[in-house]
C-alpha positions as CSV (number, residue, x, y, z in Angstrom):
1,X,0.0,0.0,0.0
2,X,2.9,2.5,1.0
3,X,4.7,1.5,-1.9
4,X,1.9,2.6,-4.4
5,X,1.2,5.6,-2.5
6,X,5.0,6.8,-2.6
7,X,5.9,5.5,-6.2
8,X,4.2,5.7,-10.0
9,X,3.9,1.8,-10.0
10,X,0.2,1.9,-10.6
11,X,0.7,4.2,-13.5
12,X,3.9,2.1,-15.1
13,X,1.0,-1.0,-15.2
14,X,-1.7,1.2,-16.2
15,X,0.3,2.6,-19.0
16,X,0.3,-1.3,-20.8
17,X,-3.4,-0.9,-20.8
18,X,-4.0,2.3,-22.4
19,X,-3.2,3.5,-26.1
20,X,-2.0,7.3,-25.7
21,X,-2.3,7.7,-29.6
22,X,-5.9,6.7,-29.9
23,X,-6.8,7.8,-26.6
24,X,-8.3,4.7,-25.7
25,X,-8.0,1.7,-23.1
26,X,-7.0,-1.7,-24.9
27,X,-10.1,-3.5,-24.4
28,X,-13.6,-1.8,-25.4
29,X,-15.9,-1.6,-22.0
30,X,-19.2,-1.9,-25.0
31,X,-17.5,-5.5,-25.5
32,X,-20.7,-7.5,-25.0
33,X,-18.5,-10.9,-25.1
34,X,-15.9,-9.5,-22.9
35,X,-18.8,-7.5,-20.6
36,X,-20.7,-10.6,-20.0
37,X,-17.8,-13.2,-19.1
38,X,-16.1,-10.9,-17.1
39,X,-18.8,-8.8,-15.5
40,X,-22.2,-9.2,-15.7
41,X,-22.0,-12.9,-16.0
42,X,-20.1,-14.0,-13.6
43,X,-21.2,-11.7,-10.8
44,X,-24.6,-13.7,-11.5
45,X,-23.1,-17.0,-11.3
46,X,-21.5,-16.2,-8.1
47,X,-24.8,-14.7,-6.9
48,X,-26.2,-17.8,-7.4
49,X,-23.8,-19.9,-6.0
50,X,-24.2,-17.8,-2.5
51,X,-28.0,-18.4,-2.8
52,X,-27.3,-21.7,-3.4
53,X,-24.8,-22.0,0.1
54,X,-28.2,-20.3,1.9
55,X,-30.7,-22.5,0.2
56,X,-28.5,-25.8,1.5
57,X,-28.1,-24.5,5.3
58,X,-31.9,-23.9,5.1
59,X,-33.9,-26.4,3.4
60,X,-31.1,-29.0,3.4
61,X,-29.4,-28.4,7.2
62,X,-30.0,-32.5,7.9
63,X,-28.8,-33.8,5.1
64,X,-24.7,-35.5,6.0
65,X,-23.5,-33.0,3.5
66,X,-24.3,-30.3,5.0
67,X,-23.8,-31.5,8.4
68,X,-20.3,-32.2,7.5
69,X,-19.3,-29.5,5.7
70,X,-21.4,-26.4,8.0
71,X,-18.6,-24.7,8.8
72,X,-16.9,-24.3,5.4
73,X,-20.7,-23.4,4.1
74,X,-21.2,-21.1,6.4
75,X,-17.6,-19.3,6.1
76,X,-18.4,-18.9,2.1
77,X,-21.7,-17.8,2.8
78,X,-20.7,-15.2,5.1
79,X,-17.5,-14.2,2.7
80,X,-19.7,-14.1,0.1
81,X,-22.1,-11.4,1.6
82,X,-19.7,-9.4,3.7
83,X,-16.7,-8.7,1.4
84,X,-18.5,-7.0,-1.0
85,X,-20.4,-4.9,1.5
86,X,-17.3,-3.9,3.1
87,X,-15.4,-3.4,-0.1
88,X,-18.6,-1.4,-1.2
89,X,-18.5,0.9,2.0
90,X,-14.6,1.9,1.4
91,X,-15.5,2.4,-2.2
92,X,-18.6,4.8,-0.4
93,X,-15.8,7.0,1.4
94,X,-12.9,7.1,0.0
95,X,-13.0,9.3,-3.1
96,X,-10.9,7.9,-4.9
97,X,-10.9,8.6,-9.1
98,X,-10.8,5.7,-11.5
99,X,-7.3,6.0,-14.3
100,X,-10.2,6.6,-16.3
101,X,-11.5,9.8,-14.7
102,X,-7.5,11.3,-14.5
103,X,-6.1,13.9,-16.9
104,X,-3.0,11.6,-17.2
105,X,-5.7,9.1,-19.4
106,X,-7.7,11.9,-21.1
107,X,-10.2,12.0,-17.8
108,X,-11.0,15.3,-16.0
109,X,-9.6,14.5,-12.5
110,X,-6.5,15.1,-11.0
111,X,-4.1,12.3,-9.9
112,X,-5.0,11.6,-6.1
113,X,-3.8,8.8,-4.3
114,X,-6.2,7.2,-1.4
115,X,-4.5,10.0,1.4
116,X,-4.4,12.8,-0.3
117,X,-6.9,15.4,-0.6
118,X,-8.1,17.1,-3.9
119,X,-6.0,20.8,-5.2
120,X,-8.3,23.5,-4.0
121,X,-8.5,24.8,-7.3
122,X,-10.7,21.9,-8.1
123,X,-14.1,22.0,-8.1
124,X,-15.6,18.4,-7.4
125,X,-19.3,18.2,-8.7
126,X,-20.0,14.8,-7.2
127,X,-18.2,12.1,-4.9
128,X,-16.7,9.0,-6.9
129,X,-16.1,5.4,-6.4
130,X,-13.2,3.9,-7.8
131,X,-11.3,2.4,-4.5
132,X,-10.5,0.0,-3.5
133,X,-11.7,-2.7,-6.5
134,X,-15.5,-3.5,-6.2
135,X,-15.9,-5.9,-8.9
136,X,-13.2,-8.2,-8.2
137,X,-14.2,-8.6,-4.3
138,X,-16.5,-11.4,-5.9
139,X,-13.8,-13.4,-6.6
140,X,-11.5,-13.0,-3.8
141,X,-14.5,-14.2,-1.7
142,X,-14.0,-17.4,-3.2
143,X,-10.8,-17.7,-1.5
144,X,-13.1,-18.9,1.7
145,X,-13.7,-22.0,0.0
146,X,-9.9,-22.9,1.4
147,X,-12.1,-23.1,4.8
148,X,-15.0,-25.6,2.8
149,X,-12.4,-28.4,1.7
150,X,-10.6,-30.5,4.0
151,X,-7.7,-32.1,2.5
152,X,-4.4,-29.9,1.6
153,X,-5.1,-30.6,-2.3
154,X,-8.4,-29.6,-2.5
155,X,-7.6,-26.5,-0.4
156,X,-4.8,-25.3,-2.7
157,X,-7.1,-25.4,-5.7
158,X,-9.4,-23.6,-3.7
159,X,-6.9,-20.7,-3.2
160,X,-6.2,-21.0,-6.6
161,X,-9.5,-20.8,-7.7
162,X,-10.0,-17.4,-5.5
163,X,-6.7,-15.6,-7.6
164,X,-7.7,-16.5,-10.6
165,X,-11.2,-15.6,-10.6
166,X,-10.7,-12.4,-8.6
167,X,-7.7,-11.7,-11.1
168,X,-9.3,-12.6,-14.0
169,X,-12.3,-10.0,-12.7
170,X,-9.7,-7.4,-11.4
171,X,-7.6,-7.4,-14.8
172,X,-10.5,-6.9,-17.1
173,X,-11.8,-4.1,-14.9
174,X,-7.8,-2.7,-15.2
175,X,-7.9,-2.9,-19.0
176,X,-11.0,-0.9,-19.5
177,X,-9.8,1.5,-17.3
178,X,-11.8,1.5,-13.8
179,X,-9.1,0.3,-11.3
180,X,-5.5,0.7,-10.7
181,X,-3.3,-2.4,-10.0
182,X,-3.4,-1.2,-6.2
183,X,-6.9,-1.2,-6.5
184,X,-7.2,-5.1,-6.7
185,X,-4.3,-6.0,-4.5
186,X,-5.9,-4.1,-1.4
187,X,-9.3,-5.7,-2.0
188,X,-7.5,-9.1,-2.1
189,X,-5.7,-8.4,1.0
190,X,-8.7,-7.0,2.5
191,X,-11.0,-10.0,1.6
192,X,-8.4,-12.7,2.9
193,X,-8.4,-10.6,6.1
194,X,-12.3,-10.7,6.1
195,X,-12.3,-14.3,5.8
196,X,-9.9,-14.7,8.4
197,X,-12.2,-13.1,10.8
198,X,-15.1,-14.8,9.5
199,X,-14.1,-18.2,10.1
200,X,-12.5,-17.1,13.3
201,X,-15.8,-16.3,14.7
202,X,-17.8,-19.4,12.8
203,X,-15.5,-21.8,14.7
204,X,-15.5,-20.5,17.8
205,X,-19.6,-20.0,18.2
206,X,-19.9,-23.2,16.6
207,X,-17.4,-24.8,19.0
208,X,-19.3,-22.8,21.8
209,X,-23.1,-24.6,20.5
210,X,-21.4,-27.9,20.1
């Protein structure tokens, strides 16, 4: 976080994704391929797939599956919901423009970094939401599924899983301009921590019903 605060590194990345002679970020945002594989869809499968968790712990609490596997549910359930809300709330606050909104990349803004406050010569006309990376909190939830599995292997692919997906999300947002890589490595940081505290807490009340 320091470093990206004290250094151009977000702007030597963003600089791959952006065309200075067209004026335009490598990959189209009106893409509807690209929009609904790496937005749109996916944010509904895993929107599903967290109904899905709820549905089983409701209607299917008694079955051995879901007996034996409470906790990890549970965790991913939990991940699922509050990772994005507290992604969403920083987003809410902070201020933050997008590398599309900066005059650097033909925007209107001015370059300010998560601390810093906007030149008083600047008029704001309306708060914006660019940090940290909304989108790609999705995917980084799925890094809970570590919690679900129980053998090493089947934990690691779960990690794996997690990255890719929430890399694969954070990238795409990246190459049409809306986050900065900072953006995506605090929310992956941020969401592990989440997790962390999530399953935490599930284990110890569950250890306290049991």
């Amino acid at each position: 976080m320091v470093v990206f605060e004290v250094t151009n590194l977000d702007f030597l990345v963003q600089n791959q994704f952006y065309n200075f002679d067209t004026k335009q970020w490598i990959v189209d945002r009106n893409d509807y391929v690209l929009e609904l594989i790496f937005y749109s869809g996916v944010k509904k499968i895993l929107i599903l797939f967290a109904i899905s968790i709820l549905i089983l712990l409701i209607f299917f609490r008694q079955t051995l599956f879901v007996k034996e596997y409470k906790k990890g549910l549970l965790i991913v359930l939990l991940s699922g919901i509050f990772i994005p809300a507290v992604i969403g709330g920083l987003k809410n606050i902070s201020n933050t423009p997008c590398p599309k909104n900066i005059e650097y990349f033909n925007g209107k803004y001015p370059n300010v970094k998560v601390f810093e406050s906007y030149p008083e010569t600047f008029k704001q006309e309306c708060k914006i939401r660019c940090w940290p990376a909304g989108h790609a909190s999705g995917g980084f939830a799925l890094l809970s599924l570590f919690f679900l599995f129980k053998t090493h292997k089947n934990k690691v692919y779960a990690l794996l899983l997690g990255i890719v997906l929430g890399w694969s999300m954070g990238i795409y947002k990246m190459s049409i301009g809306d986050h900065f890589l900072s953006h995506n490595i605090v929310t992956m940081l941020l969401a592990w921590i989440i997790i962390l505290i999530i399953s935490k807490t599930v284990f110890l009340d569950l250890k306290k019903l049991s």
